[in-house]
N, C-alpha and C positions, 0 to 999 in steps of 0.2 A: 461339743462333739461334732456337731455340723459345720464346723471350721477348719477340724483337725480333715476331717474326708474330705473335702476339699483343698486341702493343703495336699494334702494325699494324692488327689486326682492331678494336679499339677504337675508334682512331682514327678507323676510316671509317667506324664505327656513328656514332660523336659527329658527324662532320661532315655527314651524314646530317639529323641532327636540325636541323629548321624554328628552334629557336629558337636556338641554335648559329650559324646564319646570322644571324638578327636581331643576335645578338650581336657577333660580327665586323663586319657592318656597321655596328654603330654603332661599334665601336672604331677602324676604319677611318674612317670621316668623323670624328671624336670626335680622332684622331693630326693628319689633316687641316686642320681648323680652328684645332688648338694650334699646327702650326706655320706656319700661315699669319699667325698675330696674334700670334705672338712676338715678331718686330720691332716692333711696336707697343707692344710691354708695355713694351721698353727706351727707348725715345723717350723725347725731353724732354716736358713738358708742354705740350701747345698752350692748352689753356683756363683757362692760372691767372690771367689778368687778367679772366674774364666772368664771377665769381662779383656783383660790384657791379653790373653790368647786370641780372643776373637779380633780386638783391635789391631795384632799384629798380624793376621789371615786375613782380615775384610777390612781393615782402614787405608786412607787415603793411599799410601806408598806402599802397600803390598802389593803381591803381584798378582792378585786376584781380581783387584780395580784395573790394573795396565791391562790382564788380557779380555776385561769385560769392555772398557773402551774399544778397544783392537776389536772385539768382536761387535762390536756395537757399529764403527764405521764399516768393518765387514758388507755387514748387513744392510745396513740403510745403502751404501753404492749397490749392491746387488738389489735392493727392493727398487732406489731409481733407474737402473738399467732395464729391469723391466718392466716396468711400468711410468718411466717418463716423467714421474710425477716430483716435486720439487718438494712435498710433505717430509717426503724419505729421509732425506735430506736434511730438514729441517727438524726432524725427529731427535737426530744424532744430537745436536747444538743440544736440545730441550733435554734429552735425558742424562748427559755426560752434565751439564750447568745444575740439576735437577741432583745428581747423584753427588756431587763434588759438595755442593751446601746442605744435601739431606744426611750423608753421614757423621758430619762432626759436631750438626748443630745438634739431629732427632736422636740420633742412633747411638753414637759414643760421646756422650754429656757426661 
């Protein structure tokens, strides 16, 4: 019996503690969330036919990659005109090389 009170006394030291709370709270919304989106997880797929839409609006030859380029050299001459700096510059090279092998290798597989 002298173990259980002291188990006791513990307890309400611990619950006590400010982060202890944080803690449960998140575990509580955290239980929350998981099983609200459960049923979701087991569903069939609704988006397995929108993958060729997307490829034809955001892959390599649409025209959403030409005006993100165009806006990308935009940018980086308008960042090095004012500020001098040769980064800018060398930004453009890194994202257009960056976005040319990230979307056909990551994105549309």
């Amino acid at each position: 019996m002298k173990k259980i009170k002291k188990v006791k006394s513990y307890l309400r030291k611990f619950a006590k503690n400010k982060s202890f709370k944080k803690v449960t709270t998140f575990l509580t919304l955290a239980a929350i969330w998981g099983f609200y989106t459960l049923p979701a997880l087991a569903d069939d797929d609704d988006l397995k036919g929108v993958m060729e839409g997307v490829k034809a609006t955001f892959g390599a030859d649409s025209t959403f990659i030409k005006l993100l380029y165009l806006l990308e050299i935009v940018v980086g001459v308008y960042t090095y005109h004012k500020t001098k700096n040769l980064a800018a510059m060398l930004g453009i090279i890194f994202i257009s090389t960056f976005l040319t092998y990230a979307l056909p290798h990551w994105v549309f597989k």
